[in-house]
N, CA, C and O atoms as a GROMACS GRO file, in nm:
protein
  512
    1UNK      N    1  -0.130   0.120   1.304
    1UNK     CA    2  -0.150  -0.017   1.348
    1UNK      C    3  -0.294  -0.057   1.317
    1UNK      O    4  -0.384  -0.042   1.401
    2UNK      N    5  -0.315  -0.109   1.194
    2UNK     CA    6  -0.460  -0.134   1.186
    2UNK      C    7  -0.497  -0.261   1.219
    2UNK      O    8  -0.611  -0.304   1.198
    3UNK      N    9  -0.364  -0.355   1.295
    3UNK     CA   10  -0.459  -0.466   1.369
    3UNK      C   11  -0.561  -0.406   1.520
    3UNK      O   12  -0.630  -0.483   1.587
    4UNK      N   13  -0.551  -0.290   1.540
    4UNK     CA   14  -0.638  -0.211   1.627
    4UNK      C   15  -0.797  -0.255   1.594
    4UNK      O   16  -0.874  -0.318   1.667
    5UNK      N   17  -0.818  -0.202   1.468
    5UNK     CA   18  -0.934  -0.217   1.405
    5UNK      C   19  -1.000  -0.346   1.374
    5UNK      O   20  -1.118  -0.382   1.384
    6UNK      N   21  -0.886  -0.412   1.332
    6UNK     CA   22  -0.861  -0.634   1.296
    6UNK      C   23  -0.915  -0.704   1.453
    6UNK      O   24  -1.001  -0.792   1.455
    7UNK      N   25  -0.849  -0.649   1.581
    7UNK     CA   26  -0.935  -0.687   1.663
    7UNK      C   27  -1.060  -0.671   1.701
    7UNK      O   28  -1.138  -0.759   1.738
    8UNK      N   29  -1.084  -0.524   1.687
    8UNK     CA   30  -1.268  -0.434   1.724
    8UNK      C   31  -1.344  -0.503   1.635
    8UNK      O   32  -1.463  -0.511   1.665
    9UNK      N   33  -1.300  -0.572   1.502
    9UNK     CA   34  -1.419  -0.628   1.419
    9UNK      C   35  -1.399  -0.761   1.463
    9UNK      O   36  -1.485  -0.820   1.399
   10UNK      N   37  -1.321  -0.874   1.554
   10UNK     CA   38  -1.310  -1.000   1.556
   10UNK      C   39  -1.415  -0.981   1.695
   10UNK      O   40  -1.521  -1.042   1.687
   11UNK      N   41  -1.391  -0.903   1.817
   11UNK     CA   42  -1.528  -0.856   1.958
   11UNK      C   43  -1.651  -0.856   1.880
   11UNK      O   44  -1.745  -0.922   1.925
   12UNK      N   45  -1.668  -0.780   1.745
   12UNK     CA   46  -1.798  -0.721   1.672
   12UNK      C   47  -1.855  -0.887   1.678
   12UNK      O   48  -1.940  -0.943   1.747
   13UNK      N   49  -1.762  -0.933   1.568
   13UNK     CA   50  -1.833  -1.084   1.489
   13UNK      C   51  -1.830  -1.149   1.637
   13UNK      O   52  -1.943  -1.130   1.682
   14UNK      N   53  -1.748  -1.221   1.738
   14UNK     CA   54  -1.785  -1.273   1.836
   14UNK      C   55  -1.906  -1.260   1.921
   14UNK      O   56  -1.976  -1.352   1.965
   15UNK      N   57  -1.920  -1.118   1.940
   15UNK     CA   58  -2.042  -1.068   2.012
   15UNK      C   59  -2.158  -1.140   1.922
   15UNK      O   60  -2.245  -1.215   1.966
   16UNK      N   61  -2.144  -1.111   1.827
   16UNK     CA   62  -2.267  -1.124   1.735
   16UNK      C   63  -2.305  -1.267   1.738
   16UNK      O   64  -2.421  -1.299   1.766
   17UNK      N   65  -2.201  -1.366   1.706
   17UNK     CA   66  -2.217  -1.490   1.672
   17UNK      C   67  -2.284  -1.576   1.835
   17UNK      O   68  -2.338  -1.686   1.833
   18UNK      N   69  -2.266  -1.502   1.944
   18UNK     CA   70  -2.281  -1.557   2.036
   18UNK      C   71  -2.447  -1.451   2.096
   18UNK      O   72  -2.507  -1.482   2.199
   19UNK      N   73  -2.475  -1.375   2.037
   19UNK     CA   74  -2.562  -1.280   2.103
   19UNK      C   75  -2.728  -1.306   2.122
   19UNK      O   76  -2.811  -1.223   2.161
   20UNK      N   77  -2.757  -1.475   2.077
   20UNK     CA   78  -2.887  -1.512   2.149
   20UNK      C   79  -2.852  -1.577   2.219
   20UNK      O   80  -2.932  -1.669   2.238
   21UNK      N   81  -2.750  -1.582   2.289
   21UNK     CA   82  -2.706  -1.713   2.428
   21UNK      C   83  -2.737  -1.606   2.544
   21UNK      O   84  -2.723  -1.656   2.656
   22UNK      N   85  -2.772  -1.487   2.544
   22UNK     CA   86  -2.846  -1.420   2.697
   22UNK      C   87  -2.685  -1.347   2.730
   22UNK      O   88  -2.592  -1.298   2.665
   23UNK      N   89  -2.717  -1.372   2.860
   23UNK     CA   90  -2.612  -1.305   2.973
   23UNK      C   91  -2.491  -1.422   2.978
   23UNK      O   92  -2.491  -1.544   2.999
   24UNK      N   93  -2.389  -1.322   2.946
   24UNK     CA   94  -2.217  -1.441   2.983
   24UNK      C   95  -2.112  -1.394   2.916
   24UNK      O   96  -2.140  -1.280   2.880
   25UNK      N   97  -1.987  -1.428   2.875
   25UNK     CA   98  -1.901  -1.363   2.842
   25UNK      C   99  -1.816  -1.469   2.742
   25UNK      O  100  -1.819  -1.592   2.739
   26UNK      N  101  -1.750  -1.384   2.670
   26UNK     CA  102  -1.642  -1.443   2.566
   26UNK      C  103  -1.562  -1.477   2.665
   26UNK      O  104  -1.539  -1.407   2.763
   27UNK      N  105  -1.500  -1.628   2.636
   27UNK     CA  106  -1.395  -1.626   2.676
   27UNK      C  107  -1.252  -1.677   2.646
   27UNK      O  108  -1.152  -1.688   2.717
   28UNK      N  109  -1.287  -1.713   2.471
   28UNK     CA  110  -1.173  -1.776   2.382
   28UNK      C  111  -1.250  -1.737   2.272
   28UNK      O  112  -1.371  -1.756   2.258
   29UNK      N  113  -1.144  -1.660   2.164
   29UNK     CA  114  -1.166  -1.655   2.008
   29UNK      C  115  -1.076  -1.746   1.915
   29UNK      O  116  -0.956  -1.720   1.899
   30UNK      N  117  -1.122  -1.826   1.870
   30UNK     CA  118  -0.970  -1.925   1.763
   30UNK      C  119  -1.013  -1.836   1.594
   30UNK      O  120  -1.105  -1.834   1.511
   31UNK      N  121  -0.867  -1.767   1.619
   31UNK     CA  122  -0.907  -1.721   1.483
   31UNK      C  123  -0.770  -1.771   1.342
   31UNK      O  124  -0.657  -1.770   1.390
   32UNK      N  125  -0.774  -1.802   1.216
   32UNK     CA  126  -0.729  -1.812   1.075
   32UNK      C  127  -0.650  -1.682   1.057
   32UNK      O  128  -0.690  -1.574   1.015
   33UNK      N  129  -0.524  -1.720   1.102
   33UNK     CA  130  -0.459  -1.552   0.989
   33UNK      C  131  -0.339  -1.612   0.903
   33UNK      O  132  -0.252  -1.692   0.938
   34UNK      N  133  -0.362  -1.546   0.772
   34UNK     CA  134  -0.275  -1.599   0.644
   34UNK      C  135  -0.172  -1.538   0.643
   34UNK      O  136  -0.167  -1.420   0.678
   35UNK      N  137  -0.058  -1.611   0.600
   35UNK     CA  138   0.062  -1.526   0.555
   35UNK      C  139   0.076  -1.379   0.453
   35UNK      O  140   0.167  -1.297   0.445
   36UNK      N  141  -0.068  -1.389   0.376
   36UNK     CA  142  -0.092  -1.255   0.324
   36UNK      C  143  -0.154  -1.203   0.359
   36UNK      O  144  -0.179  -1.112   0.280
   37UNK      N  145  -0.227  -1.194   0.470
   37UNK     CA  146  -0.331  -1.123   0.485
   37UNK      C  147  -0.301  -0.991   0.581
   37UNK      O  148  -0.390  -0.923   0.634
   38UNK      N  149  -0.132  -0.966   0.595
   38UNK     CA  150  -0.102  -0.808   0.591
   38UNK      C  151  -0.150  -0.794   0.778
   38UNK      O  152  -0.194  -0.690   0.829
   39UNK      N  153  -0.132  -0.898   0.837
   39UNK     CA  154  -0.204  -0.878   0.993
   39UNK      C  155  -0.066  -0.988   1.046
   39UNK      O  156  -0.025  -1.094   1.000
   40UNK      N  157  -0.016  -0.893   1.177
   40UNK     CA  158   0.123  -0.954   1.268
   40UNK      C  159   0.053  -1.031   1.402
   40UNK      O  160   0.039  -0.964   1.504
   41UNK      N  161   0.017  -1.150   1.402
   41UNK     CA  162  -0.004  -1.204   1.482
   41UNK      C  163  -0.010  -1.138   1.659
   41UNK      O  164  -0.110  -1.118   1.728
   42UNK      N  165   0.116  -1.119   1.687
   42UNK     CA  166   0.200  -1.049   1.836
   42UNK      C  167   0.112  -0.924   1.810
   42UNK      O  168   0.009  -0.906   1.874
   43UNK      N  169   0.157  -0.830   1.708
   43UNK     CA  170   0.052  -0.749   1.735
   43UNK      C  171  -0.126  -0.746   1.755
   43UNK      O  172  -0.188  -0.690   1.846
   44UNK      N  173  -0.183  -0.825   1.640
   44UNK     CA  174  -0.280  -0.859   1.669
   44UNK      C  175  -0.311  -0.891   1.817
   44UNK      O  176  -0.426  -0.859   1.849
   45UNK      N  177  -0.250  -0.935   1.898
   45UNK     CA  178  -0.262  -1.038   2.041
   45UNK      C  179  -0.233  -0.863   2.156
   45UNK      O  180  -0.289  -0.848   2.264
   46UNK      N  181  -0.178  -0.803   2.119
   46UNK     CA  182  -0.166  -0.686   2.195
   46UNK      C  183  -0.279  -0.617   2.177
   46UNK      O  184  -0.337  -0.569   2.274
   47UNK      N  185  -0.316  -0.606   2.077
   47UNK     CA  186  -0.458  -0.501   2.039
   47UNK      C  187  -0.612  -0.601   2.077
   47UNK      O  188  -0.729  -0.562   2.080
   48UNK      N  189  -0.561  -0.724   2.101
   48UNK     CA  190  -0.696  -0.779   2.092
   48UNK      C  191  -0.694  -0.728   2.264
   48UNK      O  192  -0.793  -0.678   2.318
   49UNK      N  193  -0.586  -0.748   2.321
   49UNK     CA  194  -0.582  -0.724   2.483
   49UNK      C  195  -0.619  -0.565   2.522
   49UNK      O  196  -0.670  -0.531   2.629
   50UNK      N  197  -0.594  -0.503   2.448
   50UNK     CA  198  -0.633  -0.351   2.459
   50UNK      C  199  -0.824  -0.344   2.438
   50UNK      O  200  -0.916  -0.309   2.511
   51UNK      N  201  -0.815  -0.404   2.285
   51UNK     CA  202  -0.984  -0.397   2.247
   51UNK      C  203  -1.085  -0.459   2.429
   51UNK      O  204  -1.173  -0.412   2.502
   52UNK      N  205  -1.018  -0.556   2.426
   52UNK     CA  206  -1.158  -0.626   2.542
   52UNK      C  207  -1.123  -0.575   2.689
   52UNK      O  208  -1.201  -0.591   2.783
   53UNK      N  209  -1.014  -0.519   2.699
   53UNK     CA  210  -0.991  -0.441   2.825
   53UNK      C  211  -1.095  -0.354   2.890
   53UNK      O  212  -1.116  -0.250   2.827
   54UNK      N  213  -1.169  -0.370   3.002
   54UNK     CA  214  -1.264  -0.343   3.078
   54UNK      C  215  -1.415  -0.331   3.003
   54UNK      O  216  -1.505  -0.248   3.006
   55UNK      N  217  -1.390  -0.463   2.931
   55UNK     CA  218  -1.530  -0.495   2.866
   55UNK      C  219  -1.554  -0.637   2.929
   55UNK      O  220  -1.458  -0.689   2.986
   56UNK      N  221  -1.682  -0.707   2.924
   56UNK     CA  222  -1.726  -0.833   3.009
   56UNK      C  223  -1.604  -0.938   2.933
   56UNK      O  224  -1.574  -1.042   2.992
   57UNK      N  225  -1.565  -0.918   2.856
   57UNK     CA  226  -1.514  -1.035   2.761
   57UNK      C  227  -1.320  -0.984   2.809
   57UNK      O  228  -1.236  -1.056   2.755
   58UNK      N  229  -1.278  -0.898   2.881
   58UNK     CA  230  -1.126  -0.895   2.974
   58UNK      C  231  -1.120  -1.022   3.004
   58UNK      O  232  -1.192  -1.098   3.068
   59UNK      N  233  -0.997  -1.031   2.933
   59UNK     CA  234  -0.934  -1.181   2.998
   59UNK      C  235  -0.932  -1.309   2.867
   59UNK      O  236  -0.862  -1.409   2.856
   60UNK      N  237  -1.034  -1.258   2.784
   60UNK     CA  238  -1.081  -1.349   2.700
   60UNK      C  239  -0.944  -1.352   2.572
   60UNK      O  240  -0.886  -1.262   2.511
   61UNK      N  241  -0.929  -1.516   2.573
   61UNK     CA  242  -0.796  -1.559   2.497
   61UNK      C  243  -0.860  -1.541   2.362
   61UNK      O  244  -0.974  -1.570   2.327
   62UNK      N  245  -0.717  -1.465   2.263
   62UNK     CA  246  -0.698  -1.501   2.122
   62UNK      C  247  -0.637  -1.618   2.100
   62UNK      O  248  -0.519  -1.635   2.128
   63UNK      N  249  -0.719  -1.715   2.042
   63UNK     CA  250  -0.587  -1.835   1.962
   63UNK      C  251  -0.584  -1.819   1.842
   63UNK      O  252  -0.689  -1.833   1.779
   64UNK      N  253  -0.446  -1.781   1.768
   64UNK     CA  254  -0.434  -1.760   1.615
   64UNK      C  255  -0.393  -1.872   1.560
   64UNK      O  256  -0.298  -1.930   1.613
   65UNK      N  257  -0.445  -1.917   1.463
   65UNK     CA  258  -0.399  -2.104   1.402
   65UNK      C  259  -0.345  -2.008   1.244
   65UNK      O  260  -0.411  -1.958   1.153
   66UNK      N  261  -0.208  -2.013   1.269
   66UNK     CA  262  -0.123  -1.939   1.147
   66UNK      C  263  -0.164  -2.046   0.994
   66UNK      O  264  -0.167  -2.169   0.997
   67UNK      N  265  -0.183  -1.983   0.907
   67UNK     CA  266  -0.188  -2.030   0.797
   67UNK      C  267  -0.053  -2.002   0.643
   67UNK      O  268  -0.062  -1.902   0.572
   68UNK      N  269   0.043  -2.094   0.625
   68UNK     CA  270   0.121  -2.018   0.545
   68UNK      C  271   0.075  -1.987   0.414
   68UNK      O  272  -0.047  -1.999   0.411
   69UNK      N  273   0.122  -1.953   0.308
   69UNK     CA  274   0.060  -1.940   0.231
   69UNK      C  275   0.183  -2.069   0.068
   69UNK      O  276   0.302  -2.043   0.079
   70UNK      N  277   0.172  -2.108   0.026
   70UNK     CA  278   0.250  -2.205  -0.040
   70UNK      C  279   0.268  -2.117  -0.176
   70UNK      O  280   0.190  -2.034  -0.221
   71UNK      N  281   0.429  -2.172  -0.243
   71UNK     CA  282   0.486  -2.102  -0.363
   71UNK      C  283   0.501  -2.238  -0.469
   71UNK      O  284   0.531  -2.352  -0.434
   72UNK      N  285   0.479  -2.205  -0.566
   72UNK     CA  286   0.528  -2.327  -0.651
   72UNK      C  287   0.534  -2.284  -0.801
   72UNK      O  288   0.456  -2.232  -0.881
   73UNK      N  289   0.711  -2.346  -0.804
   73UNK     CA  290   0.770  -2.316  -1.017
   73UNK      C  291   0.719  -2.413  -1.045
   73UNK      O  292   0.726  -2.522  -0.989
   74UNK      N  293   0.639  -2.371  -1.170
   74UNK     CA  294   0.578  -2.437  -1.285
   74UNK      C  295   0.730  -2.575  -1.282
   74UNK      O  296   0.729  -2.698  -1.275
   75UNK      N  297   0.848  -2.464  -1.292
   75UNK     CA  298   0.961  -2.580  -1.370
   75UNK      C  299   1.011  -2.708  -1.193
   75UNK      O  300   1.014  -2.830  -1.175
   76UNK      N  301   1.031  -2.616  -1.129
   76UNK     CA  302   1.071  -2.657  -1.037
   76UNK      C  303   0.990  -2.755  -0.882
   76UNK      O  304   1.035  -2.844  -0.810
   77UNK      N  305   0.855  -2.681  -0.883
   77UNK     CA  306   0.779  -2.769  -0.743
   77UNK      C  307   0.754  -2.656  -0.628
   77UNK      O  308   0.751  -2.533  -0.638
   78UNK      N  309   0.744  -2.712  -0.556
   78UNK     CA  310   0.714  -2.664  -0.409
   78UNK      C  311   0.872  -2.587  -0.421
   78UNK      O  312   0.978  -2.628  -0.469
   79UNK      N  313   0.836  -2.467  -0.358
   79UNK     CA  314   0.973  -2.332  -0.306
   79UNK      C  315   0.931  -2.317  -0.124
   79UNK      O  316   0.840  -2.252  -0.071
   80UNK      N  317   1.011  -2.382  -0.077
   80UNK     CA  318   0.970  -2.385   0.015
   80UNK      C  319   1.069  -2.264   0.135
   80UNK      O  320   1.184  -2.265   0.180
   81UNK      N  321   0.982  -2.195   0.145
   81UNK     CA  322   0.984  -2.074   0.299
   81UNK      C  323   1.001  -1.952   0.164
   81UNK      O  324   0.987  -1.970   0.043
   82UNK      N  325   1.033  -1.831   0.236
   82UNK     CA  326   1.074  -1.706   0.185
   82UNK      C  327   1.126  -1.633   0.241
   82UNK      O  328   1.116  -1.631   0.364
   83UNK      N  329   1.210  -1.533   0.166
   83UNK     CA  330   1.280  -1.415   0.248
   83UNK      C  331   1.163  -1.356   0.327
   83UNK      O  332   1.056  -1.349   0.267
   84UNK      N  333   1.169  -1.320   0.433
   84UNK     CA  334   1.136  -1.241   0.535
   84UNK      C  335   1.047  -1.131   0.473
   84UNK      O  336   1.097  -1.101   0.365
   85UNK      N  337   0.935  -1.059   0.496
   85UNK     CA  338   0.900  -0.951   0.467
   85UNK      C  339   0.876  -0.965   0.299
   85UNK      O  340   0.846  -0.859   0.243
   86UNK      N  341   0.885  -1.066   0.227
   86UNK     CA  342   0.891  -1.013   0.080
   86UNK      C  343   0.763  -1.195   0.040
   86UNK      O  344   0.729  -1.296   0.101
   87UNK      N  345   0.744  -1.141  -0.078
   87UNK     CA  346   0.630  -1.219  -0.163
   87UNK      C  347   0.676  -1.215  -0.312
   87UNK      O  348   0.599  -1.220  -0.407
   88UNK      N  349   0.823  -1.206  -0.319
   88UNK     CA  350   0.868  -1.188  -0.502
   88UNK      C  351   0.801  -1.380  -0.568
   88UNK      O  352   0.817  -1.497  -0.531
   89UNK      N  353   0.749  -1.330  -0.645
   89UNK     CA  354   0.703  -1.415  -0.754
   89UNK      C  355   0.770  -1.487  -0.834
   89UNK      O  356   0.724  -1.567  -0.916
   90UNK      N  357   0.911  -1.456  -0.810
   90UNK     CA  358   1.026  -1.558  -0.875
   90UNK      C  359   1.116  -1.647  -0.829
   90UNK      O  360   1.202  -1.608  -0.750
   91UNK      N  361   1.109  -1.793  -0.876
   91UNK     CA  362   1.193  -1.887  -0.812
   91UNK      C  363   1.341  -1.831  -0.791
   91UNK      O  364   1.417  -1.762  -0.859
   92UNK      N  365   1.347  -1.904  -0.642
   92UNK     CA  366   1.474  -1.814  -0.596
   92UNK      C  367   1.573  -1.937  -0.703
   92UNK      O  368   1.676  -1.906  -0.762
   93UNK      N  369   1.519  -2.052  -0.705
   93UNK     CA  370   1.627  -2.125  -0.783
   93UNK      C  371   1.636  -2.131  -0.949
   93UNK      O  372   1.734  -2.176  -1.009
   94UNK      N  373   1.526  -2.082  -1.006
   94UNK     CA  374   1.552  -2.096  -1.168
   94UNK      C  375   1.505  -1.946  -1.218
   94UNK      O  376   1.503  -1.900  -1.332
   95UNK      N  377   1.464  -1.882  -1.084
   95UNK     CA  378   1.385  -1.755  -1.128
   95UNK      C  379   1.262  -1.732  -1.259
   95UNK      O  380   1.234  -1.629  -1.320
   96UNK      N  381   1.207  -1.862  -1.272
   96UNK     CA  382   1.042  -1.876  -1.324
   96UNK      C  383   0.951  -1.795  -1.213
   96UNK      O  384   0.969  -1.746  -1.101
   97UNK      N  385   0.863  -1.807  -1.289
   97UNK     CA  386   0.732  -1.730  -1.216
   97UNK      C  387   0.704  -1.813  -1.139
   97UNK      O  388   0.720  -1.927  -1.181
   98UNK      N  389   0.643  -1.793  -0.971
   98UNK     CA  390   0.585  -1.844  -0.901
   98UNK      C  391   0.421  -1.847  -0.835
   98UNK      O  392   0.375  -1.757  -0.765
   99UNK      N  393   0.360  -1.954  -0.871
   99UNK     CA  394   0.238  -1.962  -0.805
   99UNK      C  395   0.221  -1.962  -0.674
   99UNK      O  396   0.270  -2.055  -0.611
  100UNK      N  397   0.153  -1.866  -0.611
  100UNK     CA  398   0.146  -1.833  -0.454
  100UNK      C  399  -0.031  -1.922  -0.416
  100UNK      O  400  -0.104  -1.911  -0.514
  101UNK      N  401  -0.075  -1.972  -0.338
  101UNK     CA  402  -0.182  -1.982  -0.327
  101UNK      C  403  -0.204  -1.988  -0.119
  101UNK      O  404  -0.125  -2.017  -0.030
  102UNK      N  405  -0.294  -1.961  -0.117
  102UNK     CA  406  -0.303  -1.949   0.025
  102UNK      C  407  -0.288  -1.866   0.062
  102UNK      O  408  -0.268  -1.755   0.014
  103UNK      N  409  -0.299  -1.930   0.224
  103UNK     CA  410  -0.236  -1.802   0.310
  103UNK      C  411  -0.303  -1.648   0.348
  103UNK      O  412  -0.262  -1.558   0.420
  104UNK      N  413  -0.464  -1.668   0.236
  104UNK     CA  414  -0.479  -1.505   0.267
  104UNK      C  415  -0.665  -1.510   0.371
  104UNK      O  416  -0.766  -1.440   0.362
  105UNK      N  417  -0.636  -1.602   0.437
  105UNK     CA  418  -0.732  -1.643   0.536
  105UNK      C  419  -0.758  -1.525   0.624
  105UNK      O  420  -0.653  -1.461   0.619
  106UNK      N  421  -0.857  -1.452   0.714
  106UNK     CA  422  -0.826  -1.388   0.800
  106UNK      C  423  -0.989  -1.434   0.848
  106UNK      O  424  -1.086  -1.379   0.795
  107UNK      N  425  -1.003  -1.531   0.946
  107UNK     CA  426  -1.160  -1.559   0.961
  107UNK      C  427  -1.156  -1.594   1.118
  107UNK      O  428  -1.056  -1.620   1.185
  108UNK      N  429  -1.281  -1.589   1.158
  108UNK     CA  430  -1.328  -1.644   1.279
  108UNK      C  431  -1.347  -1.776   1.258
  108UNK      O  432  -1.399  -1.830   1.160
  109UNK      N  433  -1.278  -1.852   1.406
  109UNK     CA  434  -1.295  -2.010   1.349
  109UNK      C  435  -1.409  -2.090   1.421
  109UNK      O  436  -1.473  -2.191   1.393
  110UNK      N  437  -1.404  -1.963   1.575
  110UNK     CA  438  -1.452  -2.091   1.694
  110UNK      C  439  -1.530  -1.952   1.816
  110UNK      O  440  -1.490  -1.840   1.783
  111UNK      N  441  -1.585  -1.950   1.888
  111UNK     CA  442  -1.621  -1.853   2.005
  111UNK      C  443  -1.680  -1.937   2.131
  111UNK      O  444  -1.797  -1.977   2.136
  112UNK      N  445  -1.562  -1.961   2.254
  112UNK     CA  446  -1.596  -1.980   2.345
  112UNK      C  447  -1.698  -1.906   2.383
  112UNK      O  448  -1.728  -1.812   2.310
  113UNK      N  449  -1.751  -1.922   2.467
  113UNK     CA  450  -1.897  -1.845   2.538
  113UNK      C  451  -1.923  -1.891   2.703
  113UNK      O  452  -1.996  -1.988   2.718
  114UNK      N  453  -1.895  -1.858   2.766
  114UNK     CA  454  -1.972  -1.873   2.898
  114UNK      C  455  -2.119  -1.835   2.979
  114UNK      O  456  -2.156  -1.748   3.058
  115UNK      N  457  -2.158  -1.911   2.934
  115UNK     CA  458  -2.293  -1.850   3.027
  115UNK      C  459  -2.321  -1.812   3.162
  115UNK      O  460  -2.308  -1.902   3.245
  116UNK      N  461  -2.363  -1.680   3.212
  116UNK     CA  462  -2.390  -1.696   3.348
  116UNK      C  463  -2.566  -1.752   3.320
  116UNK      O  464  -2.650  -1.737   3.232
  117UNK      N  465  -2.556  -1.825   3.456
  117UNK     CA  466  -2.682  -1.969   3.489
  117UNK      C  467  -2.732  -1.856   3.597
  117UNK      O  468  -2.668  -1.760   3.641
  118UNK      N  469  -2.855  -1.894   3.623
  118UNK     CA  470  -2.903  -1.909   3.758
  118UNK      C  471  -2.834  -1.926   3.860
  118UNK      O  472  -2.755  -2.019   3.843
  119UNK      N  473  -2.823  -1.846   4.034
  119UNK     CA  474  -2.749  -1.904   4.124
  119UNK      C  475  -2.759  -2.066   4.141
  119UNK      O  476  -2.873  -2.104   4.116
  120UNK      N  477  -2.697  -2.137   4.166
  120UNK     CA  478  -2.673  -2.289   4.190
  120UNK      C  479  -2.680  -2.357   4.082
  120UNK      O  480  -2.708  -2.476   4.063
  121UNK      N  481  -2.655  -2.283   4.022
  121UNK     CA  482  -2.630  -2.370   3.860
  121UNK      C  483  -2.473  -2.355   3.845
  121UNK      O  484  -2.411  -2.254   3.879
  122UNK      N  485  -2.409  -2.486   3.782
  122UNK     CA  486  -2.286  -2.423   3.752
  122UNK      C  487  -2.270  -2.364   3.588
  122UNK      O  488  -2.351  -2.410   3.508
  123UNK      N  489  -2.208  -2.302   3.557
  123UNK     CA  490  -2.203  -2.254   3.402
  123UNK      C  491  -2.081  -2.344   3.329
  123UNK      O  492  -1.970  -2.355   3.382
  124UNK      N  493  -2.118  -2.410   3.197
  124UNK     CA  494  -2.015  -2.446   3.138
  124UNK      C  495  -2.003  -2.384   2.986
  124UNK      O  496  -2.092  -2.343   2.912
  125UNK      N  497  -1.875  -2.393   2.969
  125UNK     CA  498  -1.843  -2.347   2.847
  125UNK      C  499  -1.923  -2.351   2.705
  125UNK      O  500  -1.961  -2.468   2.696
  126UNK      N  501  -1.947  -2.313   2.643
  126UNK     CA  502  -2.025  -2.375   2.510
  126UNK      C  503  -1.940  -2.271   2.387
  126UNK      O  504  -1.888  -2.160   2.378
  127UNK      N  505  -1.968  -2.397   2.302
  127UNK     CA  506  -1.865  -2.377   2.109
  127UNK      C  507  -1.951  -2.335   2.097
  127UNK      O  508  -2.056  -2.358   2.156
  128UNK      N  509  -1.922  -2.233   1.984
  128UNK     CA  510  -1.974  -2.137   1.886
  128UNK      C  511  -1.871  -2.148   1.745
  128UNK      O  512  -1.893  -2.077   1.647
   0.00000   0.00000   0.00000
């Protein structure tokens, strides 16, 4: 399961991207995953819950914004969806070669951040 690892580096880059804001915690990642980019969403979302488990950032939401990836016959246009599990390169309707483009996104989009304030301060959220 190497979305294990796909999460420990999305904590890495979050930490990082947020790591002159002081003391506070992750508490939303919006992340880009492509139809090729070989990473299962559900799983991803289980491992990200394992990765931040009894770290300051527990609790802290994955949002995945799915990206498909688009097919298109030279003869024919847009091929729209695909068999399940497969990426064949040939129109299912004239069986020409197919142009794939997309889809192979796998990025950080966004990093909630919470700051802890001073007592009597309230803390609000801040984009990253």
């Amino acid at each position: 399961m190497h979305e294990m690892g796909v999460a420990t580096e999305i904590l890495r880059i979050a930490r990082e991207s947020v790591a002159d804001r002081g003391a506070g915690r992750i508490t939303r990642v919006r992340l880009a995953v492509g139809d090729l980019a070989a990473v299962e969403p559900e799983i991803l979302a289980y491992a990200w819950e394992a990765v931040v488990q009894g770290t300051p950032e527990e609790g802290a939401v994955l949002d995945v914004d799915w990206r498909p990836a688009l097919q298109t016959c030279l003869a024919c246009g847009d091929v729209p969806g695909r068999a399940p599990g497969t990426w064949l390169r040939l129109c299912p309707r004239c069986a020409g070669i197919l142009r794939v483009t997309g889809g192979d996104d796998l990025d950080v989009l966004q990093v909630v951040f919470e700051e802890e304030l001073p007592e009597g301060r309230a803390a609000e959220g801040r984009r990253r």
